[in-house]
SETORDO-173323 format. One line per 8 residues: for each residue x, y, z of C-alpha. Coordinates in Angstrom, 2 decimals, padded with zeros to 5 digits. Example, Ala and Ser with C-alpha at 12.3 -4.5 7.8 and 13.67 -1.06 7.14 Angstrom:
<zamars>
012.30,-004.50,007.80; 013.67,-001.06,007.14
</zamars>
This chain:
<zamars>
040.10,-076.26,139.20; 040.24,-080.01,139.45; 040.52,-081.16,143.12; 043.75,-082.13,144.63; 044.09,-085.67,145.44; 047.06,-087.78,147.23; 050.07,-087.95,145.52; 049.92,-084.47,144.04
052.54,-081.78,143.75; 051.30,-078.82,146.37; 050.47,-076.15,144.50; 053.20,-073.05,145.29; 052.21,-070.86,148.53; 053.70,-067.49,148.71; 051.66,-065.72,151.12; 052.73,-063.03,154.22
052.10,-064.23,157.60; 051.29,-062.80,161.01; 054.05,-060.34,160.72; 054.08,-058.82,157.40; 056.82,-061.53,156.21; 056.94,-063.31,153.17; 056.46,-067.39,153.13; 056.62,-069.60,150.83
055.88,-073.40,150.61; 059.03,-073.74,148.84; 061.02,-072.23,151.81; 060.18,-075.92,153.88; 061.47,-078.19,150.77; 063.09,-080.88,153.18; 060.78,-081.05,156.49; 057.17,-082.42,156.29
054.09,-079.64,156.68; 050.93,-079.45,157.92; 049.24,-076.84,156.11; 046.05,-076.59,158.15; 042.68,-074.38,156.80; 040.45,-072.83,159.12; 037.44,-070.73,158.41; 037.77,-067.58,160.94
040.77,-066.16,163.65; 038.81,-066.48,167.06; 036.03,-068.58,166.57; 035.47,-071.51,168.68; 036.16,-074.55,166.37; 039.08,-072.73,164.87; 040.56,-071.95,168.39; 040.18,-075.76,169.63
042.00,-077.14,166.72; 045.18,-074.38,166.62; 045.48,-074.80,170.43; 045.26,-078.73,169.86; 048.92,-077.98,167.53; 049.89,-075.28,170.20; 049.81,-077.88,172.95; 051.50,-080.75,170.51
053.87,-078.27,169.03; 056.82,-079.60,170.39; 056.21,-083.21,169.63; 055.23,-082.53,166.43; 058.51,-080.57,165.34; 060.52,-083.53,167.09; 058.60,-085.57,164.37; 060.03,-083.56,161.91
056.93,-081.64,161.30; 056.42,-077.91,160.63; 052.97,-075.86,161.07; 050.88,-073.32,158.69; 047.71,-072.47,159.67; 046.21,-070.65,156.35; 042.72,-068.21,156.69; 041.42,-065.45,154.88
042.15,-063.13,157.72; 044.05,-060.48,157.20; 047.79,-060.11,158.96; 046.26,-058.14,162.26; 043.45,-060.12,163.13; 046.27,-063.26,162.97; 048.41,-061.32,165.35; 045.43,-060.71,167.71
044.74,-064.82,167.45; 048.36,-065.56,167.96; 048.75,-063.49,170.98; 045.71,-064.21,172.65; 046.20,-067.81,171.96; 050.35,-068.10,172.39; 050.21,-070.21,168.94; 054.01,-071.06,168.33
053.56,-071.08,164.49; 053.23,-068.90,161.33; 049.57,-068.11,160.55; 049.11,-066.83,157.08; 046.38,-063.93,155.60; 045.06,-065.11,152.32; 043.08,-061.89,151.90; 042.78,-062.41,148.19
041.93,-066.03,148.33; 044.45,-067.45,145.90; 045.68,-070.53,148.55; 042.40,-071.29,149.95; 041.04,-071.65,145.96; 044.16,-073.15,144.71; 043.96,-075.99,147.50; 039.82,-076.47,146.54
039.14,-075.63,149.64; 037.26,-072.37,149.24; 033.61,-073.75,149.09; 029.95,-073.34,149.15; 028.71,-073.75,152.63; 025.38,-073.77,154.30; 024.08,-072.45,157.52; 020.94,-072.43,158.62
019.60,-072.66,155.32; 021.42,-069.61,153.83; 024.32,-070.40,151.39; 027.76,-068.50,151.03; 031.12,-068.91,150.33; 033.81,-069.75,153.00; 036.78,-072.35,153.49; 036.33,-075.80,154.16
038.11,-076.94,157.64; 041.11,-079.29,155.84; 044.69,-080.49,156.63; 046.71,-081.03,154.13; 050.19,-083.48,155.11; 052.75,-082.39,152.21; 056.12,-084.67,152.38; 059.72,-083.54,152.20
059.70,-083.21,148.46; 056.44,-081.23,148.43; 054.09,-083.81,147.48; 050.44,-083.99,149.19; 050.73,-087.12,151.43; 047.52,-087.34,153.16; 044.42,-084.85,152.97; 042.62,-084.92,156.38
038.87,-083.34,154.97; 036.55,-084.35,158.25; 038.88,-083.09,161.07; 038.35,-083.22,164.95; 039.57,-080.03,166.06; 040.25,-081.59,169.36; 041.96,-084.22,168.54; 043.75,-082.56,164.86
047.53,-083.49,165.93; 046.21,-086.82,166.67; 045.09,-087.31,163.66; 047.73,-086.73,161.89; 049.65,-089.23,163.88; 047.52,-091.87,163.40; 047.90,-091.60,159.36; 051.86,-091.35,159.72
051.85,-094.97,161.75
</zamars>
């Protein structure tokens, strides 16, 4: 799989989300995404940066933009994570790893000193025509809507 780059086509997403229904990448052809990986539902890195997009939800859909948080978790442990957290936008279960591998992102990782497999933290901006406009690879869950901002200016 050769990595994606700016400038790319996104590859297709078809994927169910939180609850049971069917999304596609395709289904946003005219509104900019942020198609956001995250390793695990409920841990605390992953829970700073989808309540940094909860709290700039609003501003960020006045800028036109639309939110997909993508994780290997399955549909229930999303709801749990959506509820818990009130996240306004679709999470989506990639229990079979196709997005996570088709965006490079499923990696080798290392933690204290034993290796495995897991997804690389990465935001991916895809434009109005469906074209990968910035990839964000080091983000600050804190600050992740920020970010994202500072690349549009």
């Amino acid at each position: 799989m050769k990595e994606l780059k700016e400038g790319d086509k996104a590859p297709a997403i078809k994927a169910k989300n939180q609850n049971g229904e069917v999304i596609q990448l395709k289904d946003f052809t005219g509104k900019k995404v942020i198609l956001y990986f995250y390793p695990k539902d409920n841990t605390p890195g992953c829970t700073t940066e989808a309540c940094n997009f909860r709290d700039n939800y609003q501003s960020l859909l006045k800028d036109g933009y639309e939110i997909l948080g993508v994780s290997i978790d399955n549909e229930q442990s999303h709801q749990k994570f959506i509820s818990k957290f009130e996240l306004p936008f679709n999470l989506l279960a990639d229990e079979d790893k196709k997005i996570v591998e088709d965006y490079g992102v499923w990696v080798e990782k290392n933690m204290y000193g034993k290796k495995y497999m897991g997804t690389a933290r990465t935001t991916f901006i895809i434009d109005e025509k469906g074209i990968i406009k910035y990839i964000i690879k080091k983000v600050d869950n804190q600050n992740a809507s920020q970010q994202i901002r500072d690349l549009a200016k």
